[in-house]
C-alpha positions as CSV (number, residue, x, y, z in Angstrom):
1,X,71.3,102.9,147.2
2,X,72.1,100.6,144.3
3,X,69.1,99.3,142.0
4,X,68.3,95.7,141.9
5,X,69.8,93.7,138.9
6,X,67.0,91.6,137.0
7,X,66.2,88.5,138.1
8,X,67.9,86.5,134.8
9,X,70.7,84.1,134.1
10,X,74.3,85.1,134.0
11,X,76.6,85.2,130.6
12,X,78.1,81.4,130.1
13,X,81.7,80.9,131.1
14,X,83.8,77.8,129.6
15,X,84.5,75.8,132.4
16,X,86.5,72.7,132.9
17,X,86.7,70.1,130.4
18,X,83.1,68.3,130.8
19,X,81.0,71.5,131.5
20,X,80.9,75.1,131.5
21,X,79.5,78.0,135.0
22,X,76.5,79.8,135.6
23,X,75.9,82.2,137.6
24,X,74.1,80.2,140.3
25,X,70.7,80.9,140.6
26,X,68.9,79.2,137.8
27,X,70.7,75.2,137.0
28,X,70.2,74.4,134.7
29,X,68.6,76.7,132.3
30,X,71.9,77.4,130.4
31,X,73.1,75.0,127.6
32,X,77.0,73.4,129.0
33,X,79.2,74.2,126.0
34,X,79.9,71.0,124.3
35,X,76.1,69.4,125.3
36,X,73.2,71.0,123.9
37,X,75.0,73.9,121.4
38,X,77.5,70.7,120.0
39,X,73.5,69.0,119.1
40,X,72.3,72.1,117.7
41,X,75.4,73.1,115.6
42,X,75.6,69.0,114.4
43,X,71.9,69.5,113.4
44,X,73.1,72.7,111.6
45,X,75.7,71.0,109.5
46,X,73.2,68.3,108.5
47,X,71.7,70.6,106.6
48,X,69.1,72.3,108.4
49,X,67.5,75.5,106.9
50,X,68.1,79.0,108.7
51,X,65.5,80.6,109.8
52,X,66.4,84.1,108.1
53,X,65.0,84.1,104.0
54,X,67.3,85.3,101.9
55,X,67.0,89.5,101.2
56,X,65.5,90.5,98.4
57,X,67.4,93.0,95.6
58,X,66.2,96.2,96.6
59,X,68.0,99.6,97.2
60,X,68.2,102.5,99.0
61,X,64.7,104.4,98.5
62,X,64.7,101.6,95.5
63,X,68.0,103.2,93.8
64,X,70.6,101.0,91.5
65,X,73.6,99.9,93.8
66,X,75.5,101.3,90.3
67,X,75.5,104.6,88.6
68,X,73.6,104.6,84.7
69,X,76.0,104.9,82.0
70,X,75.6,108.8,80.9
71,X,76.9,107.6,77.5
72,X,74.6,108.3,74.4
73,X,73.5,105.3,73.0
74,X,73.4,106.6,69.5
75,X,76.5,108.4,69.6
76,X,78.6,105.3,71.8
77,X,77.4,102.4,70.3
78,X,77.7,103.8,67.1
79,X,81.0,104.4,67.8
80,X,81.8,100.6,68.8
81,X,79.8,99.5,65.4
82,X,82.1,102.6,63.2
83,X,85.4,100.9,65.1
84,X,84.8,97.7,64.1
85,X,83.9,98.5,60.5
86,X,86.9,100.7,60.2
87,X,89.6,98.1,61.4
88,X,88.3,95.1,59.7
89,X,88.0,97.6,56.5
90,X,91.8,98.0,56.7
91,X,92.7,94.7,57.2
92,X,90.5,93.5,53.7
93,X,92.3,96.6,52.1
94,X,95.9,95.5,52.6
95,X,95.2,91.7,51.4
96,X,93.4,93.2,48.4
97,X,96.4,95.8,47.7
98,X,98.4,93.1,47.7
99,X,96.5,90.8,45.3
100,X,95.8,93.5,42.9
101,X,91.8,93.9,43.6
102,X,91.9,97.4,42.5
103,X,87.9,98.1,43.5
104,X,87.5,95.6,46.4
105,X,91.2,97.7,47.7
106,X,89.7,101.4,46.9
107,X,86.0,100.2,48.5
108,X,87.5,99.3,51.5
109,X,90.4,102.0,52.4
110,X,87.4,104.7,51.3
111,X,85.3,102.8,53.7
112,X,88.0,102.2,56.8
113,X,88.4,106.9,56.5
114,X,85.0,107.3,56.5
115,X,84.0,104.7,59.2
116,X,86.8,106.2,61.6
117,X,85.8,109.5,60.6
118,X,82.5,109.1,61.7
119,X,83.3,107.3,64.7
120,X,85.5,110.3,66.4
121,X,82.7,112.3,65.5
122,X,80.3,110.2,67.6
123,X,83.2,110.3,70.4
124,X,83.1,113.8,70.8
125,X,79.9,114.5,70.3
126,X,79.4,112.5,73.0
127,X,82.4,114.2,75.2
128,X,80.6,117.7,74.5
129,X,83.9,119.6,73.7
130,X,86.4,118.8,70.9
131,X,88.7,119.5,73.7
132,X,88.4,116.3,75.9
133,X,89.7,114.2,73.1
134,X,92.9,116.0,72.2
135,X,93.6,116.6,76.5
136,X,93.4,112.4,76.7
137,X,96.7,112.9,74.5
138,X,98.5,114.9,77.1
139,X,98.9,111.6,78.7
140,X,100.2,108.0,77.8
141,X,99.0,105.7,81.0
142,X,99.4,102.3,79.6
143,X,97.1,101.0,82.1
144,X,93.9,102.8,81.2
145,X,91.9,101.7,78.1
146,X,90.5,105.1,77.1
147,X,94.1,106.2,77.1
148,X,95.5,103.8,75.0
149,X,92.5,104.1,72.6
150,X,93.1,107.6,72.3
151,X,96.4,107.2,71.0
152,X,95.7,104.3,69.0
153,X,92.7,106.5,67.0
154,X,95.6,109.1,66.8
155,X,98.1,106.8,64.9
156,X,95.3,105.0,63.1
157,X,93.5,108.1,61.7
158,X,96.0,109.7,59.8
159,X,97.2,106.5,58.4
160,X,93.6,105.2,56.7
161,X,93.4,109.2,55.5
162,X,96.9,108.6,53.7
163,X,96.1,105.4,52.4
164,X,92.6,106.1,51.1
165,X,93.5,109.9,49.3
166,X,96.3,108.3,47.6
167,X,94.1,105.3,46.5
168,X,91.4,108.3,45.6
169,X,94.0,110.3,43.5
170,X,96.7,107.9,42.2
171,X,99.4,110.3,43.9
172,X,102.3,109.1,46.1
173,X,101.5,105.2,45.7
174,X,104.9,104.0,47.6
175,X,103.3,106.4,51.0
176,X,99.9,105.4,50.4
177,X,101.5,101.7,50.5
178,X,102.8,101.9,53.4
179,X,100.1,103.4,54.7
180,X,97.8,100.7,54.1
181,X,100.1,98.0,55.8
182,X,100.5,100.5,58.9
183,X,96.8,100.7,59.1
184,X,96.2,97.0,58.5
185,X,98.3,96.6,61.5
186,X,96.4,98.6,63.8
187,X,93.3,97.3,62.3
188,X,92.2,94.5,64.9
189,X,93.1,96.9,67.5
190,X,90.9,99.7,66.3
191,X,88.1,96.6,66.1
192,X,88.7,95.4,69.4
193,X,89.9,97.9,72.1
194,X,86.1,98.8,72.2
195,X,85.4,95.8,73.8
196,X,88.3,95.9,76.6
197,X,87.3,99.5,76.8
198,X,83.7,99.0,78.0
199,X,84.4,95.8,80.1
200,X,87.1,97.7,82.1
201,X,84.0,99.4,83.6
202,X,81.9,97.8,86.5
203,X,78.3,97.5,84.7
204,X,78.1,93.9,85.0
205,X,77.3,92.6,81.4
206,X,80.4,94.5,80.1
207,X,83.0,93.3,82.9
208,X,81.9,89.5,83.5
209,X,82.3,89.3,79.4
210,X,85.7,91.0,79.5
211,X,87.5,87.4,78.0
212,X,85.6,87.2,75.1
213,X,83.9,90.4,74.2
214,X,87.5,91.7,72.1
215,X,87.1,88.4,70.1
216,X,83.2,88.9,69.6
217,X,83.9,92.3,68.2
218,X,87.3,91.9,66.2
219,X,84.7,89.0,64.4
220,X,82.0,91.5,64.5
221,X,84.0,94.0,62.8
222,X,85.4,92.0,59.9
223,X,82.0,90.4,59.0
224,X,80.7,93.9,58.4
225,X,84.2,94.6,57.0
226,X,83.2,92.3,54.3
227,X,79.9,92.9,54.0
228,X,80.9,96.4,52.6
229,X,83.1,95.0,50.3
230,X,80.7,92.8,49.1
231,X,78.2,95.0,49.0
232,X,80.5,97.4,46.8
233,X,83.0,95.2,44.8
234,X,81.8,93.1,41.8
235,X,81.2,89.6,42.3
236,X,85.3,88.6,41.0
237,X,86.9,90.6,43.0
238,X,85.6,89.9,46.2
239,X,86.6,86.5,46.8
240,X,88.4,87.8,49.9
241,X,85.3,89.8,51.6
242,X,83.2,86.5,51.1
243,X,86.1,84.5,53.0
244,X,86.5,87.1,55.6
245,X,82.6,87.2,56.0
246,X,82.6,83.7,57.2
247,X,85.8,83.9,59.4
248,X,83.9,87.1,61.1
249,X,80.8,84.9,61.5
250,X,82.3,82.0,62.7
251,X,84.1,83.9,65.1
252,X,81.7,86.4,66.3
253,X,78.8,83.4,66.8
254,X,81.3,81.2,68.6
255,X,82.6,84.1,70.9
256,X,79.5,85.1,71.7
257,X,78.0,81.8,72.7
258,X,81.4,80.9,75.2
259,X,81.2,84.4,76.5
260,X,76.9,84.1,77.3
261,X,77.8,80.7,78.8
262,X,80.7,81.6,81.3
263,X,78.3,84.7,82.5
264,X,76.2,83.2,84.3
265,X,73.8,86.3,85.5
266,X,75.3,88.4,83.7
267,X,74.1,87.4,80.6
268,X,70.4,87.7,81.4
269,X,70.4,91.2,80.2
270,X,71.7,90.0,76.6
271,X,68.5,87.6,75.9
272,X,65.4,89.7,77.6
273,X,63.7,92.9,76.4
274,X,65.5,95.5,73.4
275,X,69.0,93.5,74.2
276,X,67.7,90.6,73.4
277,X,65.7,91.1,70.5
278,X,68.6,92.8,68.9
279,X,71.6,89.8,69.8
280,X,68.9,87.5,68.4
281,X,68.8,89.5,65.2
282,X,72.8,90.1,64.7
283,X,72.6,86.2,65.0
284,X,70.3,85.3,62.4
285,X,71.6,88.2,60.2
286,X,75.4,87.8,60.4
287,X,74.8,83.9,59.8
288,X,72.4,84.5,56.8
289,X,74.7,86.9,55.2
290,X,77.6,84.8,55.5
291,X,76.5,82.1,54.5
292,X,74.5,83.4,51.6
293,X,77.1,85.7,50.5
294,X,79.3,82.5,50.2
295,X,77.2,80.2,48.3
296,X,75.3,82.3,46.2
297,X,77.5,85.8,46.4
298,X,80.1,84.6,43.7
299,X,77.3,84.2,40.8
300,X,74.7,86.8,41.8
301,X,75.7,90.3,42.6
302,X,72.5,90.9,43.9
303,X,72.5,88.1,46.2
304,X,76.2,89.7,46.8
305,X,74.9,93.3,47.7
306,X,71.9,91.3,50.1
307,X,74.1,89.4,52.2
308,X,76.6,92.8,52.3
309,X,73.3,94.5,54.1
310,X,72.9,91.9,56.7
311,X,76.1,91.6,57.4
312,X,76.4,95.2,58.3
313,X,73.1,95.3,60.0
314,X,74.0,92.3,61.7
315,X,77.4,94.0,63.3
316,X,75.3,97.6,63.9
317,X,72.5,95.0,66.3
318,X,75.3,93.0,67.8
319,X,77.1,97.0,69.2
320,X,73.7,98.3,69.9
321,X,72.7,94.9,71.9
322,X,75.7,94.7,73.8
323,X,75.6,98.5,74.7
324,X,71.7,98.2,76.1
325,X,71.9,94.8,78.3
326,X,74.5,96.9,79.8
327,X,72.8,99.7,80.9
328,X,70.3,97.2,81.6
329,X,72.7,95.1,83.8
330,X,73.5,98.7,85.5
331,X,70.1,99.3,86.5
332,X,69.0,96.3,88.7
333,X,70.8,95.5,91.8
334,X,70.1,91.6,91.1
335,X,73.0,91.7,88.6
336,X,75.7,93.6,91.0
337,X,74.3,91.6,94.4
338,X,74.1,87.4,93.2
339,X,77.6,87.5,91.4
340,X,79.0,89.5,94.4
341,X,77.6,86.1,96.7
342,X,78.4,83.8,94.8
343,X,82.4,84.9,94.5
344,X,82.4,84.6,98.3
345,X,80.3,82.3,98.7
346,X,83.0,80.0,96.1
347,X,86.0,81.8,98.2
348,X,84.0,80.3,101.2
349,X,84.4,77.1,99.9
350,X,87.7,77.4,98.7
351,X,89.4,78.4,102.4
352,X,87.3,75.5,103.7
353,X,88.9,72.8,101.3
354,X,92.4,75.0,102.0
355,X,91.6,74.6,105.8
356,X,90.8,70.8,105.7
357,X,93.4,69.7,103.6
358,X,96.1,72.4,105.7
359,X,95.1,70.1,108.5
360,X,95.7,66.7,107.2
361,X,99.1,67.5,105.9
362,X,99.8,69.3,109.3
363,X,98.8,66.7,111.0
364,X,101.0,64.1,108.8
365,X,103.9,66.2,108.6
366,X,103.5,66.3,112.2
367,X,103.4,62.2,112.8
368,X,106.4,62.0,110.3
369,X,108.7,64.6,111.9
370,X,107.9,62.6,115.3
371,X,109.1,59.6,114.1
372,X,111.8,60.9,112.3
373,X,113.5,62.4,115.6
374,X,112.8,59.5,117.5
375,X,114.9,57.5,114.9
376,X,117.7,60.2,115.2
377,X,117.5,60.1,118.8
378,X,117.4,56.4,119.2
């Protein structure tokens, strides 16, 4: 005994060219493809609004979509600000070794150890075991950025060590020499690899700025570079920390602004809350101390020493920014969900235009290859 089958239209069929079958007992009631669905779908592509809202950002029992960075804040972005300072340090060192700035040269090789120094410390304090940073030497991977940085601390260390104890002691000048110009070579790799080192992750306010963060810290680092050698050099000698003070300022501000505007989104987190409040101070400091350092920092040493202070709290807020809008960024789906949309949303788009023009040149191609054999064959 079979059951009876409800009493409602059958599924739609395509049918001949001008209509499409039912199932016979209701005419009527089901839409012919090509009548009443072309309408609708014409009314669609007029622009008419879908009747599902958009979803809101939430997650999961109200969970981010991305893990917090477990990184200490004071240990890791002290360790990005230390970086900075140490490679720009080096790079002021060698130019003033080479011009004969005896204290401006000593300042800054002193200053490049003991910001390095300092920074591995933060680095493995924050790893927990001395061990973790000598087994990321085990390996070379040339595609991984804590790799690379590993090695590069490990070449740069020992170099601003030789180069400041021989400055220190007056011993082996030819080695400590070389030493310098080995260091002042490595120098705006030290200051930058921070930078591609935190963007390679996939908190959003680190990765969408991974063009121009290196830039915004190489100019971060050799503003506070110079604002130690200001801050510690008389006023004559450091004609070449006021100069790099200004390139670091110029380059920093610029970088920063290009990399906030391409963002989008992503740069939200830089200009609201702590983040915010701390990029807004590195701006007004490192453009205060640069350009006080250059117009009254050659006659005043304590206008000198000033501007050396905001320039090196302007560097330490611009690491310390940058470190919180991306744990920020981490920490609210909004930031992982829009950017996601609006890639495919532009892919969308972009296979559309592909699709349309595909077609035209198809079907050209197509009309000139059908003339072209009919001339043959004629």
């Amino acid at each position: 005994m079979s059951t009876p089958e409800p009493n409602v239209p059958g599924p739609v069929t395509p049918g001949g060219p001008g209509g499409a079958e039912t199932d016979g007992e209701h005419p009527g009631r089901t839409a012919a493809t090509g009548q009443g669905g072309g309408r609708h779908r014409r009314r669609r592509r007029r622009g008419e609004r879908p009747v599902v809202p958009e979803a809101e950002f939430t997650s999961y029992y109200g969970m981010p979509i991305l893990n917090r960075p477990t990184w200490k804040t004071l240990d890791i972005a002290g360790y990005l600000f230390l970086g900075g300072l140490a490679g720009g340090s080096s790079l002021l060192a060698a130019g003033a070794h080479a011009t004969g700035r005896r204290v401006l040269a000593r300042s800054a090789k002193i200053g490049a150890l003991g910001a390095i120094s300092a920074s591995t410390v933060a680095l493995i304090h924050d790893l927990g075991r001395p061990g973790r940073f000598y087994n990321m030497l085990r390996v070379a991977k040339p595609t991984s950025p804590m790799s690379m940085g590993s090695w590069l601390l490990a070449a740069y260390g020992p170099l601003a060590g030789v180069s400041a104890v021989t400055e220190a002691t007056g011993l082996f000048r030819r080695s400590g020499a070389a030493a310098t110009a080995g260091a002042a070579v490595l120098g705006p790799a030290v200051a930058s690899y921070t930078a591609v080192l935190i963007a390679d992750t996939a908190v959003p306010s680190w990765h969408e700025g991974y063009r121009e963060l290196p830039f915004v810290f190489t100019g971060s680092g050799a503003a506070a570079a110079a604002g130690l050698g200001m801050l510690a050099a008389p006023v004559e000698q450091a004609g070449p920390a006021r100069r790099a003070a200004v390139f670091g300022a110029a380059l920093e501000l610029g970088a920063t602004a290009v990399m906030t505007r391409r963002m989008g989104l992503a740069a939200e987190p830089l200009e609201r809350g702590r983040p915010g409040a701390l990029m807004r101070a590195s701006k007004v400091l490192t453009a205060a101390g640069a350009a006080a350092g250059l117009l009254a920092g050659r006659r005043s040493r304590t206008a000198a020493a000033l501007s050396g202070v905001a320039l090196l709290a302007g560097s330490a807020a611009l690491r310390f920014g940058v470190f919180t809008a991306g744990v920020a960024s981490a920490e609210d789906p909004k930031y992982t969900v829009v950017p996601q949309r609006e890639r495919l949303r532009a892919r969308a788009r972009e296979r559309r235009r592909e699709h349309a023009g595909g077609g035209a040149d198809g079907t050209g191609s197509g009309e000139g290859t059908g003339s072209g054999d009919g001339g043959s064959a004629g």
